[in-house]
Backbone bond lengths (Angstrom), bond angles and torsions (degrees), N, CA, C in turn:
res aa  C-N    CA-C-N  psi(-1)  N-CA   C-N-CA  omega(-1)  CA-C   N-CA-C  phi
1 X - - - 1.464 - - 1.525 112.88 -
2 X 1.933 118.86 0.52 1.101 87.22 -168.15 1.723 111.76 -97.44
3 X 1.356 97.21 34.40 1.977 99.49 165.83 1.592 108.39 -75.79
4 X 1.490 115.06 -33.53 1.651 113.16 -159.55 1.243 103.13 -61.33
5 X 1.171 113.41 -25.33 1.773 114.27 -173.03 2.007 104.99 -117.72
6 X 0.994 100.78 39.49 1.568 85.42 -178.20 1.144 90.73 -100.80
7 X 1.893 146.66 15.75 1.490 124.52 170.52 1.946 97.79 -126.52
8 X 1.075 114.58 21.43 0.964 106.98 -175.46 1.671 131.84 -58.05
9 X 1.789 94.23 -28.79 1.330 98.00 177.83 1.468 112.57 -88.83
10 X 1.420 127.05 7.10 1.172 145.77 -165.06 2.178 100.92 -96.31
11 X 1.823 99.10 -5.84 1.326 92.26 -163.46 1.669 110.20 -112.76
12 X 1.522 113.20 33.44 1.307 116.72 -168.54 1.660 111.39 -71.79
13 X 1.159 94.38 -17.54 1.770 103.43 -157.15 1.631 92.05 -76.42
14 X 0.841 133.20 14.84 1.367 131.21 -162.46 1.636 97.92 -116.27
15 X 1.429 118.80 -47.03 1.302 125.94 -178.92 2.023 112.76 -60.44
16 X 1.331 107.14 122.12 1.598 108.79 168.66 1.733 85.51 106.11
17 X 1.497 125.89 5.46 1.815 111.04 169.75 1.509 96.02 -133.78
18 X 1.248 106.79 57.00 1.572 130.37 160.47 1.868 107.28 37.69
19 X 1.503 93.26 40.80 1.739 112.07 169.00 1.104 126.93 -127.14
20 X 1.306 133.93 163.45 1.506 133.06 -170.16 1.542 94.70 -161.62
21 X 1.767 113.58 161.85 1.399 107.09 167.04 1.379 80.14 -131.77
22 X 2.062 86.20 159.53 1.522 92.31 -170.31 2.051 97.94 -131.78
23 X 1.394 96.09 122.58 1.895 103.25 161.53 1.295 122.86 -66.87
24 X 1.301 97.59 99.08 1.397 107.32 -178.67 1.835 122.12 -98.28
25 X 1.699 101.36 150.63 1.470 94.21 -141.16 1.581 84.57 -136.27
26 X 1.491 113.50 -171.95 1.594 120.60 159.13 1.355 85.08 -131.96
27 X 1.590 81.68 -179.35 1.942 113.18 167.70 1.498 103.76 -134.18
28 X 1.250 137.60 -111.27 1.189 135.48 -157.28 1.866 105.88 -93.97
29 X 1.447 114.16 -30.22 1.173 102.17 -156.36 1.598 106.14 -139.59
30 X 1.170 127.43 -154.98 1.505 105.24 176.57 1.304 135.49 -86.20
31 X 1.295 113.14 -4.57 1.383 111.69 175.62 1.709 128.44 -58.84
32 X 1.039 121.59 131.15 1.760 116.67 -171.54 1.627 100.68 -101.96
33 X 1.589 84.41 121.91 2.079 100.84 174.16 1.657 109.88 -97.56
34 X 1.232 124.47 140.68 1.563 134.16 168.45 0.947 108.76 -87.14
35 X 1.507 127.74 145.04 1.045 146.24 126.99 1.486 150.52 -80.09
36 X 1.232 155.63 57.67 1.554 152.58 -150.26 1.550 97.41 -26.30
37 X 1.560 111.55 121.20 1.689 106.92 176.81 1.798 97.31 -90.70
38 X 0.959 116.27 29.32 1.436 100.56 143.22 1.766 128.36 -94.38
39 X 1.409 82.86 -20.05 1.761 76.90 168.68 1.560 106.93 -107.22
40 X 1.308 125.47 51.11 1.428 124.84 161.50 1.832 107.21 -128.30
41 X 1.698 101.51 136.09 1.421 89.84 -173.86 1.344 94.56 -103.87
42 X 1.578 138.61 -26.46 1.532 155.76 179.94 0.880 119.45 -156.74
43 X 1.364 119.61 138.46 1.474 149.09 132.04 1.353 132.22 -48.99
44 X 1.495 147.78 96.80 0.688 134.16 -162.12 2.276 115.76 -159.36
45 X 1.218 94.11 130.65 1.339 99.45 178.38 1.206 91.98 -55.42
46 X 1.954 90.98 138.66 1.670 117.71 170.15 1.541 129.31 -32.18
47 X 1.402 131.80 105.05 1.488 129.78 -164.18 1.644 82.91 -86.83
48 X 1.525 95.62 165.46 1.471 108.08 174.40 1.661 112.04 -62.39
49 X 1.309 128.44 151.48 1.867 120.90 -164.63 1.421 73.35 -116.74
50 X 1.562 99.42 179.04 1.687 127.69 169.55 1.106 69.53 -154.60
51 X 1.783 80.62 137.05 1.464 113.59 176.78 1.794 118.04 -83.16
52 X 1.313 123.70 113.62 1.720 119.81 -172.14 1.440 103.56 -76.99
53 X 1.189 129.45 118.29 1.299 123.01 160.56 1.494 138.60 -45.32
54 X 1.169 144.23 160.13 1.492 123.10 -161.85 1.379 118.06 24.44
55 X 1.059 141.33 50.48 1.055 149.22 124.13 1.667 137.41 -45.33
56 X 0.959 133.58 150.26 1.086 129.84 -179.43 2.168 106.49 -81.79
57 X 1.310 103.06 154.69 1.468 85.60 -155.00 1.424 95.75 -92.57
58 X 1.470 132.97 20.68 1.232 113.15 150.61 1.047 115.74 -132.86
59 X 1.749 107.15 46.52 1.883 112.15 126.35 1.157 104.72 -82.50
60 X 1.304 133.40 118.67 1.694 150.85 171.33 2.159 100.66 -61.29
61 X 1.294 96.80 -26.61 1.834 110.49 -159.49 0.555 137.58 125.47
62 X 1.287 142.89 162.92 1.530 141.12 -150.77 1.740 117.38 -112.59
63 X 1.165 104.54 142.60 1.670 81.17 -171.21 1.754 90.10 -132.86
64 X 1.559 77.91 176.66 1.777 88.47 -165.77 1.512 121.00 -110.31
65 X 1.376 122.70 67.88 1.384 144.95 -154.09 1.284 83.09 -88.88
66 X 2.183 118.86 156.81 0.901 158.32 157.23 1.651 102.70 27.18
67 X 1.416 127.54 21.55 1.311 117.83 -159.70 1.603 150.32 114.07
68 X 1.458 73.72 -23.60 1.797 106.21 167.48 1.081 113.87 -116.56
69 X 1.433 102.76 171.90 1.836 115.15 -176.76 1.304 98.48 -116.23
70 X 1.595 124.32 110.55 1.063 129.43 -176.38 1.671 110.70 -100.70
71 X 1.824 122.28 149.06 1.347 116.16 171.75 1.479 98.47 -74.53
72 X 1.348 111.59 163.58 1.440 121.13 157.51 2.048 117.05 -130.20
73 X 1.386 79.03 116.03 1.411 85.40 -174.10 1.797 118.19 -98.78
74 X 1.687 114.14 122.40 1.561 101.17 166.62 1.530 127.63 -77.22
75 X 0.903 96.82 117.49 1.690 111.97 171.84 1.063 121.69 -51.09
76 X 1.722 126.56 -47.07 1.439 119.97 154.80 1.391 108.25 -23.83
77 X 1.458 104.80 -80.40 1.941 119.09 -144.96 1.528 92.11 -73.59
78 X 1.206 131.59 -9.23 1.479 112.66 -169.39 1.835 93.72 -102.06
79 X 1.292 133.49 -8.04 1.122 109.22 149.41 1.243 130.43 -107.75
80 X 1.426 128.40 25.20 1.257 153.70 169.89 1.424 126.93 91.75
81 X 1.664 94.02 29.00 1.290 90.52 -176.32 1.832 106.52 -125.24
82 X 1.455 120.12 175.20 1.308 101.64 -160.21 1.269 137.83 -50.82
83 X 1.342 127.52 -174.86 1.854 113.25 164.63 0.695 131.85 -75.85
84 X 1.538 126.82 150.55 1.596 111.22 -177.65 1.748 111.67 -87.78
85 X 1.409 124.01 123.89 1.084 113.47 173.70 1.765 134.36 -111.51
86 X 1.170 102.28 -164.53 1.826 96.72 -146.88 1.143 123.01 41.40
87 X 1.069 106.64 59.07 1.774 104.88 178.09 1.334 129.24 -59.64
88 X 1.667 97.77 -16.01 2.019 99.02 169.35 1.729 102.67 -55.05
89 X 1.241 110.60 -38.76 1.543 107.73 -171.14 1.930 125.27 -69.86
90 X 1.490 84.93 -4.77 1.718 101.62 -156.48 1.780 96.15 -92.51
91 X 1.399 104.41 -170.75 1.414 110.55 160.84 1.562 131.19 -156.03
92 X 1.112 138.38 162.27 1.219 140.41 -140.58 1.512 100.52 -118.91
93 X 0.978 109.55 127.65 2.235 118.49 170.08 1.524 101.50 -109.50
94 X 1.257 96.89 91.63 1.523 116.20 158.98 1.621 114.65 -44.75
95 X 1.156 111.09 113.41 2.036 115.03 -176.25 1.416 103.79 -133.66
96 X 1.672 97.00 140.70 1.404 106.03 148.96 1.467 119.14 -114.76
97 X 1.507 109.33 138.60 1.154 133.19 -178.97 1.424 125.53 -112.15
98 X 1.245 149.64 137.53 1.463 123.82 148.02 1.267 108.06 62.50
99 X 1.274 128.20 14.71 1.471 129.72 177.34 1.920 113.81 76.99
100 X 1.248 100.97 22.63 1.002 127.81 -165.87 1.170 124.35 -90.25
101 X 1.328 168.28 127.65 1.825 130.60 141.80 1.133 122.91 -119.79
102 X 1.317 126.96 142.56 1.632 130.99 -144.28 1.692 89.69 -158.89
103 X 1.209 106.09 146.15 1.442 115.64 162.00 1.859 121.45 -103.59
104 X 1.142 114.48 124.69 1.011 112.83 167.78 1.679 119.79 -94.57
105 X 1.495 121.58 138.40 0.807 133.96 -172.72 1.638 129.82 -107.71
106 X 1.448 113.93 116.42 1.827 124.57 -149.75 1.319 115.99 -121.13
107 X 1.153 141.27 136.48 1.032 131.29 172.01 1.603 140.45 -59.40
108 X 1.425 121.74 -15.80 1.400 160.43 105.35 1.045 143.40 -161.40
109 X 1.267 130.47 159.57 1.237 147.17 -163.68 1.672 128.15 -87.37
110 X 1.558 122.09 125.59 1.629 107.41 -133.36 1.322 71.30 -103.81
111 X 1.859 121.27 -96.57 1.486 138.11 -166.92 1.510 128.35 -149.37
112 X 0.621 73.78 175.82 1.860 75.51 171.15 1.439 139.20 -89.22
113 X 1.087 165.61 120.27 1.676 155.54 -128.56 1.770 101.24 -177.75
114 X 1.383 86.10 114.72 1.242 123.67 177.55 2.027 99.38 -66.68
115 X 1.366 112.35 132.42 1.401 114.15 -155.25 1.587 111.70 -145.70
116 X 1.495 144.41 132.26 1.018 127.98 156.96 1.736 129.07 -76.60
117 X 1.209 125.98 163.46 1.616 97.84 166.41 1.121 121.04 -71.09
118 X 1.614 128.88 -24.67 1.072 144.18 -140.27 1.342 87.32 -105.05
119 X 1.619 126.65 32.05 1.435 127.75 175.30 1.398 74.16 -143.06
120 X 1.325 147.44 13.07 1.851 105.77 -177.32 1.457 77.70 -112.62
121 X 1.737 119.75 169.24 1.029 107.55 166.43 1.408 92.88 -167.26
122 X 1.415 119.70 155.86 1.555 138.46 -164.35 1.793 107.54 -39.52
123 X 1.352 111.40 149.18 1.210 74.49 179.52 1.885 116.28 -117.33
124 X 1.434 127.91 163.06 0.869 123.56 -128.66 1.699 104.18 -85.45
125 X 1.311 114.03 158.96 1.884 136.33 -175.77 1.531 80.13 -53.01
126 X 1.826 91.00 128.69 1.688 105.81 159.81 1.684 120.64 80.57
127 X 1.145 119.87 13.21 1.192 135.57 -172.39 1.767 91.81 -84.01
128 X 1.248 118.63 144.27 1.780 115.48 -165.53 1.550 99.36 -60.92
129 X 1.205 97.18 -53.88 1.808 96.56 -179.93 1.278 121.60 -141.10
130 X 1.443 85.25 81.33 1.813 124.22 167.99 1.794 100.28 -76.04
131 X 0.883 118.40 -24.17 1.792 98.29 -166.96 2.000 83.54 -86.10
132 X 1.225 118.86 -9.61 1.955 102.90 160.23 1.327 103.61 -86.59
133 X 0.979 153.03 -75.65 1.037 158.65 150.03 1.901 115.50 31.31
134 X 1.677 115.00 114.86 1.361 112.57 162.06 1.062 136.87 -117.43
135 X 1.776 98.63 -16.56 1.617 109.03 157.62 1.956 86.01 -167.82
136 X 1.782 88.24 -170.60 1.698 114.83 172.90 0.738 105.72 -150.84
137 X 1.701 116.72 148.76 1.309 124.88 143.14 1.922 106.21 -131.64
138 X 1.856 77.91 -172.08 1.709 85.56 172.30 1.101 98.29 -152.10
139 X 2.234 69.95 137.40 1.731 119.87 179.38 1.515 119.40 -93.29
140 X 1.791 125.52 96.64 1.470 101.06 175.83 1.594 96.88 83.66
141 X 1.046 148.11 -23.09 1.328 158.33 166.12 1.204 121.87 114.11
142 X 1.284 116.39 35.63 1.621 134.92 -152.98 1.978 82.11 -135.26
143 X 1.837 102.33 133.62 1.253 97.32 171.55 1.448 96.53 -82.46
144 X 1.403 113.25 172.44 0.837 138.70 169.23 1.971 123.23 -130.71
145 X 1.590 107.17 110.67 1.522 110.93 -174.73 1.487 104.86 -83.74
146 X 1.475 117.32 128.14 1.341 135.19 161.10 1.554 101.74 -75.38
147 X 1.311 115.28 131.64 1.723 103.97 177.29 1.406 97.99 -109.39
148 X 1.240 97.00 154.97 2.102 112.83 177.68 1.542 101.24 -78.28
149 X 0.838 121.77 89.58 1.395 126.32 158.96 1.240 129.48 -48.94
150 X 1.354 113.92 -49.77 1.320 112.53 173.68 1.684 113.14 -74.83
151 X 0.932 116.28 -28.24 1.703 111.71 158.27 1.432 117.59 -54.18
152 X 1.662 121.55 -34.53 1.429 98.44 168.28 1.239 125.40 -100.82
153 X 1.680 106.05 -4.01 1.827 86.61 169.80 1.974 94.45 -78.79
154 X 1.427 121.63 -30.69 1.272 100.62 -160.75 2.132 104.94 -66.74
155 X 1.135 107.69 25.79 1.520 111.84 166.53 1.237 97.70 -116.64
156 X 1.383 129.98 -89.56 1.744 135.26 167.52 1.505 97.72 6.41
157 X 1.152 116.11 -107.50 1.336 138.10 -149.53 1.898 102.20 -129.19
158 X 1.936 103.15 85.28 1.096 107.15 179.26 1.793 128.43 -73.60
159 X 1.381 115.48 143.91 1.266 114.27 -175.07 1.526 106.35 -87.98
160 X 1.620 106.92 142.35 1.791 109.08 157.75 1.412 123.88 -38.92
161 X 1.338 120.57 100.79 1.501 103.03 159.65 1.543 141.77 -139.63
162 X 1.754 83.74 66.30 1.350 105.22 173.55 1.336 112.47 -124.01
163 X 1.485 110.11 133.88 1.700 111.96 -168.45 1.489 105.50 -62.84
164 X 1.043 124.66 120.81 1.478 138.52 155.25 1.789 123.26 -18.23
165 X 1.051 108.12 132.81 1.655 106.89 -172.02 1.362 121.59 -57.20
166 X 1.165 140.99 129.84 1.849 131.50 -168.14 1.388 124.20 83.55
167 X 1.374 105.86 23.72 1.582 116.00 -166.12 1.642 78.03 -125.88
168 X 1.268 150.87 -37.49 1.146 133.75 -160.78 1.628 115.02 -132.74
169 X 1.228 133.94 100.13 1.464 137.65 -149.82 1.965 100.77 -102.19
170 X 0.765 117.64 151.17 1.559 114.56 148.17 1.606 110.73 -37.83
171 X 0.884 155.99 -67.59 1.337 135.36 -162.44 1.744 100.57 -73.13
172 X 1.247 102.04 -37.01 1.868 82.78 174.98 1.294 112.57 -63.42
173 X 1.283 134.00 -40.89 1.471 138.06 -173.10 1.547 107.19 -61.16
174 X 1.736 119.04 -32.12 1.457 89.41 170.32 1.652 104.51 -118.05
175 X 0.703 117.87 62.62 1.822 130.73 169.43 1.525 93.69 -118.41
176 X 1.525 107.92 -50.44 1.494 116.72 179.45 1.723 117.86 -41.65
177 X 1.351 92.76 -53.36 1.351 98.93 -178.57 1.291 131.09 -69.63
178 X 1.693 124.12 11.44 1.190 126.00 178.64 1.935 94.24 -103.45
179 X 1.397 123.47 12.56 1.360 107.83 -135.94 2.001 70.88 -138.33
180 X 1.657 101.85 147.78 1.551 118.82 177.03 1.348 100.00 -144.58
181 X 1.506 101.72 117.39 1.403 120.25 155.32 1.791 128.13 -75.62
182 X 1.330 120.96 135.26 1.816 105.17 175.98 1.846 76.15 -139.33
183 X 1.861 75.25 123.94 1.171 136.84 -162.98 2.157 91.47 -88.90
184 X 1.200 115.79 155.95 1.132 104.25 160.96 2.090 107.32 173.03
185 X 1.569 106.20 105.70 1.339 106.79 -147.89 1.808 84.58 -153.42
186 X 1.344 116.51 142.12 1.943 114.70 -171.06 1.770 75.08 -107.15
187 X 0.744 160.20 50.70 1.283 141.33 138.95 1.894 108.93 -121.92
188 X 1.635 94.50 127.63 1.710 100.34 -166.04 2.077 103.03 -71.14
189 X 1.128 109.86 -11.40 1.350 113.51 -178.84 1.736 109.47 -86.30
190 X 0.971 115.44 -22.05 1.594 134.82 177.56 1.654 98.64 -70.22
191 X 1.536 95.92 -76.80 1.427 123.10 -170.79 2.136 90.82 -30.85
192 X 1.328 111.90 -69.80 1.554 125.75 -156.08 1.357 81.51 -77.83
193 X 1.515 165.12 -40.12 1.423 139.99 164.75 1.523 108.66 -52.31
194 X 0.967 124.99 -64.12 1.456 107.45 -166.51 1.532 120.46 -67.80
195 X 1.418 113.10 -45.73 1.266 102.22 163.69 1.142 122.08 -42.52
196 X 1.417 116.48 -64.22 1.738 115.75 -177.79 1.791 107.23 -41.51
197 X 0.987 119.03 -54.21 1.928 118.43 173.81 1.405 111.96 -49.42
198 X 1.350 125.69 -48.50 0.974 119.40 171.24 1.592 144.02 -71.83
199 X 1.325 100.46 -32.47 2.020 112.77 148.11 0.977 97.20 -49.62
200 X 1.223 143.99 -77.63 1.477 145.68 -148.39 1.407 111.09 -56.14
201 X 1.435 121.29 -42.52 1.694 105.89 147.17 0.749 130.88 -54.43
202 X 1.364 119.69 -30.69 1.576 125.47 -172.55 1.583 125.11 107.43
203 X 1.468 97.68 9.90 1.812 103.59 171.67 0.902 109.43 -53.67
204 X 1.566 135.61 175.85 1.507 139.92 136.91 1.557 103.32 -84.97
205 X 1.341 117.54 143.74 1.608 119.81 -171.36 1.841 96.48 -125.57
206 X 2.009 114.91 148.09 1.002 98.73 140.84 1.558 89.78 -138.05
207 X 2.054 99.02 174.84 1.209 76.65 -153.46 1.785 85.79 -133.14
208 X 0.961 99.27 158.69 2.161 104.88 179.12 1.592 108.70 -128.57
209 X 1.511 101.72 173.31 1.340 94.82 -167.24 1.537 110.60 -105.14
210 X 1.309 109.64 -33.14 1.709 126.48 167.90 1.824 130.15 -127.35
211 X 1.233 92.07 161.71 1.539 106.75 -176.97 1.569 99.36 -35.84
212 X 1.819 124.90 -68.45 1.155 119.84 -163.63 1.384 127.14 -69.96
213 X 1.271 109.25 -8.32 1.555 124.00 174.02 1.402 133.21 -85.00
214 X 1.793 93.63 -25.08 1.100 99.17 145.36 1.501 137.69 -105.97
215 X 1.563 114.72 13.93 1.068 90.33 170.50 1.754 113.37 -104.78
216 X 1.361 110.86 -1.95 1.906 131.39 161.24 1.730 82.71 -55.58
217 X 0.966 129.09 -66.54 1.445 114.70 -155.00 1.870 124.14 -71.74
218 X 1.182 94.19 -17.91 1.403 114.01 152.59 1.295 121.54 -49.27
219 X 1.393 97.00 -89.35 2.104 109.31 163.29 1.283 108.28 -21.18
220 X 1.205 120.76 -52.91 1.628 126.28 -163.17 1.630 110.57 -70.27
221 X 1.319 110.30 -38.14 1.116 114.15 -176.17 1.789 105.21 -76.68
222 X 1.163 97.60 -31.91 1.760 103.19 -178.47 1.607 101.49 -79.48
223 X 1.061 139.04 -28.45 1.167 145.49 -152.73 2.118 93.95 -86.49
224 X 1.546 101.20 -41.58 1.380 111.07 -177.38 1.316 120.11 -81.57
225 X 2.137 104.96 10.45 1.671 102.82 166.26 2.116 84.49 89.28
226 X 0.747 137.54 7.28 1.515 121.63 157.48 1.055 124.23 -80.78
227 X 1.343 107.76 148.56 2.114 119.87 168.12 1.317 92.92 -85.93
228 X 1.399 116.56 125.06 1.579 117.63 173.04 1.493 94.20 -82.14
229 X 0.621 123.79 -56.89 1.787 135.74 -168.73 1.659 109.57 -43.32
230 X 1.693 101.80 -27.84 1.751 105.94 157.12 1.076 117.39 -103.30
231 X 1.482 131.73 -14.58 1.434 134.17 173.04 1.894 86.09 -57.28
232 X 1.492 119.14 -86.33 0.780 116.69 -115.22 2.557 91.02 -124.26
233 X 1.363 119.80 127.30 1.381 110.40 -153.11 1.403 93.75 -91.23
234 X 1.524 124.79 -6.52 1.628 123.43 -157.68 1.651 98.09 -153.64
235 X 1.258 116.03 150.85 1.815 110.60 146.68 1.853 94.36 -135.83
236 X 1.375 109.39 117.20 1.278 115.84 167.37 1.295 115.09 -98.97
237 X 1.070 134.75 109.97 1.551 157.25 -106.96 1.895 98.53 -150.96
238 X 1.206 120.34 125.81 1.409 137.78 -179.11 1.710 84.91 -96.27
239 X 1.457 122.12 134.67 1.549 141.07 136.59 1.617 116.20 -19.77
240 X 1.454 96.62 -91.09 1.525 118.18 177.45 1.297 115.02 -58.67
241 X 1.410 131.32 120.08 1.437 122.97 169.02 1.620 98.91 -169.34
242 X 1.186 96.52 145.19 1.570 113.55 178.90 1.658 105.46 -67.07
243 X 1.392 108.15 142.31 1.200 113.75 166.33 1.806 115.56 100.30
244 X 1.305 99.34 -43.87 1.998 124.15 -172.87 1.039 110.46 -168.90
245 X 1.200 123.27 89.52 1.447 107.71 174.51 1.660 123.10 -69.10
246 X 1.500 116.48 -162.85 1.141 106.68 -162.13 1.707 123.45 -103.74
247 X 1.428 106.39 15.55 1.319 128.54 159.85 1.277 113.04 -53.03
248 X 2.125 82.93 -80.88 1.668 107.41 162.87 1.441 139.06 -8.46
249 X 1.632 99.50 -68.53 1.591 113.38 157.19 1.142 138.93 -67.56
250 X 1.302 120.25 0.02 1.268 141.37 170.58 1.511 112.22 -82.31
251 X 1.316 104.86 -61.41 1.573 95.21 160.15 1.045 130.00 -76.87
252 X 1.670 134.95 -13.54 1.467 109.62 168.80 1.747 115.51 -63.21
253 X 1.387 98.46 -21.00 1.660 95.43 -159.44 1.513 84.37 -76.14
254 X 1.068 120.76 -45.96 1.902 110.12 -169.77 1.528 111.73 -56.91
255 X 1.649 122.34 -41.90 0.952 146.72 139.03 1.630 124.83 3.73
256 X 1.435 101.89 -59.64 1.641 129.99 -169.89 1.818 86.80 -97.82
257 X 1.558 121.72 139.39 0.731 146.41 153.88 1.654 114.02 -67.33
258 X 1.593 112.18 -28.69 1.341 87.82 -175.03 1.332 113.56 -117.80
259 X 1.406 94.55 16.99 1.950 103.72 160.60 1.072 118.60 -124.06
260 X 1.651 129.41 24.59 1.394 134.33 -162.81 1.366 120.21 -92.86
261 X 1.387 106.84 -5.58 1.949 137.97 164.87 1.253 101.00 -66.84
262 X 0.930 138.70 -58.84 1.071 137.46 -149.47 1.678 119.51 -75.13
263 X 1.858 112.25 141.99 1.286 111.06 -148.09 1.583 91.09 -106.03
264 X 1.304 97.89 117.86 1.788 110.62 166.64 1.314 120.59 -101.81
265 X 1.364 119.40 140.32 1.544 145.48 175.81 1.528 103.65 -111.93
266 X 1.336 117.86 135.09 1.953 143.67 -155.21 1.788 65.38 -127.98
267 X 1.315 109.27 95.72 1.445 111.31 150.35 1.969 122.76 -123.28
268 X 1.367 101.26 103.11 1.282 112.93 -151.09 1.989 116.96 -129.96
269 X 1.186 115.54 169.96 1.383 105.62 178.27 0.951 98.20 -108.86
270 X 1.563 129.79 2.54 1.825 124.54 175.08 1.589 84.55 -76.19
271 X 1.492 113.69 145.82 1.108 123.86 153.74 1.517 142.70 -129.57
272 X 0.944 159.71 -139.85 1.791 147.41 176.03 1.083 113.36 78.38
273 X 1.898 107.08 167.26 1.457 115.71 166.37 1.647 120.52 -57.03
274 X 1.710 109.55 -17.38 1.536 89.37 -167.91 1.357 102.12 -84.91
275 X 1.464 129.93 -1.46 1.624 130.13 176.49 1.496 115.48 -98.11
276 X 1.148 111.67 -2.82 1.515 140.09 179.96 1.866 92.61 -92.15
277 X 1.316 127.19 -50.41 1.236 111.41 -174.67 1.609 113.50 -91.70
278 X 1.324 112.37 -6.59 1.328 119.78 -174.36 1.790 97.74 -87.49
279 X 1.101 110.33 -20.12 1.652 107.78 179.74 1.726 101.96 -73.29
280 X 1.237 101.36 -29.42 1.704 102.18 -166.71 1.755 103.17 -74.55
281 X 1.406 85.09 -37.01 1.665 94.93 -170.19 1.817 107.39 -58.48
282 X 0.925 116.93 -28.49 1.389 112.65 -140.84 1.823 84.38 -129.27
283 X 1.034 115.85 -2.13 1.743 113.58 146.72 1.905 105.64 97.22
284 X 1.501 109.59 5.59 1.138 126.05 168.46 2.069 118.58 -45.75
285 X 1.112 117.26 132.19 1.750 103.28 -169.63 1.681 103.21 -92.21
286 X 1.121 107.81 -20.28 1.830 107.59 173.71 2.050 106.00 -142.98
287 X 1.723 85.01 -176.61 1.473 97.33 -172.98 1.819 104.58 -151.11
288 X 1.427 115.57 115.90 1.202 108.42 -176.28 1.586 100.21 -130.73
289 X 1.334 106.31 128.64 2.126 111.95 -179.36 1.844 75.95 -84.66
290 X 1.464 101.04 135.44 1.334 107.92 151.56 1.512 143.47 -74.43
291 X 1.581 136.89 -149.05 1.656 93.11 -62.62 1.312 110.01 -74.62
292 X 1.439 143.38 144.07 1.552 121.81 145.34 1.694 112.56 -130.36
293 X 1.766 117.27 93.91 1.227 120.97 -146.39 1.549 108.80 -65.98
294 X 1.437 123.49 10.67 1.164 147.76 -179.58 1.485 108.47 -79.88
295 X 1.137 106.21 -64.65 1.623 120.79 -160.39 1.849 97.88 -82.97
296 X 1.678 114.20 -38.47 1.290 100.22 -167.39 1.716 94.00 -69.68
297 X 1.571 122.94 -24.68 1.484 104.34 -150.47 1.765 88.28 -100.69
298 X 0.967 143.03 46.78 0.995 150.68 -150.30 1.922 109.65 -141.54
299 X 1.693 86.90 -68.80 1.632 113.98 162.50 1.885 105.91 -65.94
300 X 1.197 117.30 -23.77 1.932 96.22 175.28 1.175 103.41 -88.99
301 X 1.666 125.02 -27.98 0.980 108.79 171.06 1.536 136.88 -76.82
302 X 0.979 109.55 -40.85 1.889 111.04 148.90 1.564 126.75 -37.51
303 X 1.485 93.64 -32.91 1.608 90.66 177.17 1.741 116.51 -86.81
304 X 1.264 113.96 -31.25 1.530 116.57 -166.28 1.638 83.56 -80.12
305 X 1.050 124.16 -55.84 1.835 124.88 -171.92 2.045 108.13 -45.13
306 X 0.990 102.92 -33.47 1.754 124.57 169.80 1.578 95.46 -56.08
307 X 0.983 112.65 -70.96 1.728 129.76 -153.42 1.357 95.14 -86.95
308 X 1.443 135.39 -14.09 1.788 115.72 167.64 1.135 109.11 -92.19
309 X 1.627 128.80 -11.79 1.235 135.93 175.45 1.868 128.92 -26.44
């Protein structure tokens, strides 16, 4: 498998023109799941696991790639559906997440498909397992399920997310409260981390699910005679999102004269210098790899304290 990804780093030019390609895979049965190959570092037939004790039972084991001890997670059982078995026969998609890296484990691995966002889209009420689920589209005429990832490591192996003691004083809590964040991230585990960090300073939060929804709701608010720039002190903005991602929305708002004030945060689980220069490119004012409820509530507060100045 390791041809499917031998141009991957060859595919940057694609990122910031509201496209992504996605590795698409199975698990037990026929349905084909995507992946964003920016968060894949390898492909690779199943290495031998050791089994971790107390473990959660869909870490399958840990294996011993390039030097590290990587988890290996099944994708079946972690969205509730069966195990994947013979796994000597199977193979593993090396990911980073959350600053994270974990292998997920598939039954095999199809190709790659060049994709717009403005083709992925939420995915639909009543689907068996929609609460995995972060969007769909269709490939060839075959849907295709995007799975929430961060919904299953935030079960697997949950992150802290309560701001740390001495990070938030009485005078920040009511400075906070003159100050509204809009929130805007397609994953419901994202969505309920940041909000939760941000109450906890004491912002007022609202929150959306994609790039284009929020930027219609923008217009609307401008359209109704508002200063967004006093409506609203922050938009902390998810990368990945069905519909526009968060490049995308970055430049329309710079784009728009009458939302071009306004201070955006690229708060995302893609991480590196090349998303670090793509924030600059595309006129973004910060860059945060998620989660660390420390650093994000840290950075709003530096920023609103800037802007009451």
């Amino acid at each position: 498998m390791a041809g499917v990804l031998d141009t991957v780093n060859q595919r940057t030019q694609l990122v910031g023109e509201n496209r992504l390609e996605l590795l698409l895979f199975r698990l037990n049965g026929k349905q084909i799941y995507g992946i964003n190959v920016f968060k894949v570092k390898e492909v690779l037939q199943c290495p031998k696991l050791t089994t971790m004790p107390h473990s959660s039972p869909v870490v399958r084991g840990v294996a011993h790639i390039r030097g590290g001890t990587i988890p290996i997670l099944d994708l079946g059982l972690a969205t509730g559906a069966s195990p994947i078995e013979n796994i000597s026969q199977c193979f593993v998609i090396i990911t980073e997440y959350n600053r994270r890296i974990q292998g997920f484990l598939v039954r095999g691995v199809e190709r790659i498909v060049n994709m717009n966002w403005s083709d992925i889209q939420p995915p639909p009420k009543g689907l068996s397992n929609d609460n995995y689920l972060t969007a769909v589209c269709q490939v060839d005429k075959e849907m295709v399920e995007i799975i929430d990832v961060e919904q299953i490591l935030s079960e697997v192996a949950p992150m802290r997310q309560d701001i740390s003691e001495g990070i938030v004083d009485s005078d920040t809590q009511e400075n906070a409260k003159k100050h509204h964040i809009l929130i805007v991230d397609d994953s419901s585990v994202a969505r309920k981390q940041i909000k939760r960090c941000m109450e906890q300073v004491g912002f007022a939060t609202t929150v959306l699910c994609d790039g284009r929804e929020a930027f219609e709701f923008l217009q609307s608010l401008v359209a109704e005679g508002k200063d967004v720039t006093q409506e609203f002190s922050m938009v902390i903005s998810d990368i990945e999102m069905p519909e526009m991602d968060g490049y995308t929305l970055t430049t329309a708002i710079r784009n728009d004269s009458r939302l071009q004030d306004l201070f955006i945060l690229l708060h995302t689980s893609l991480s590196g210098v090349f998303n670090e220069a793509m924030v600059k490119k595309v006129g973004a004012d910060g860059f945060l790899a998620k989660f660390q409820p420390d650093e994000l509530a840290r950075l709003a507060i530096e920023t609103v304290q800037v802007q009451s100045e």
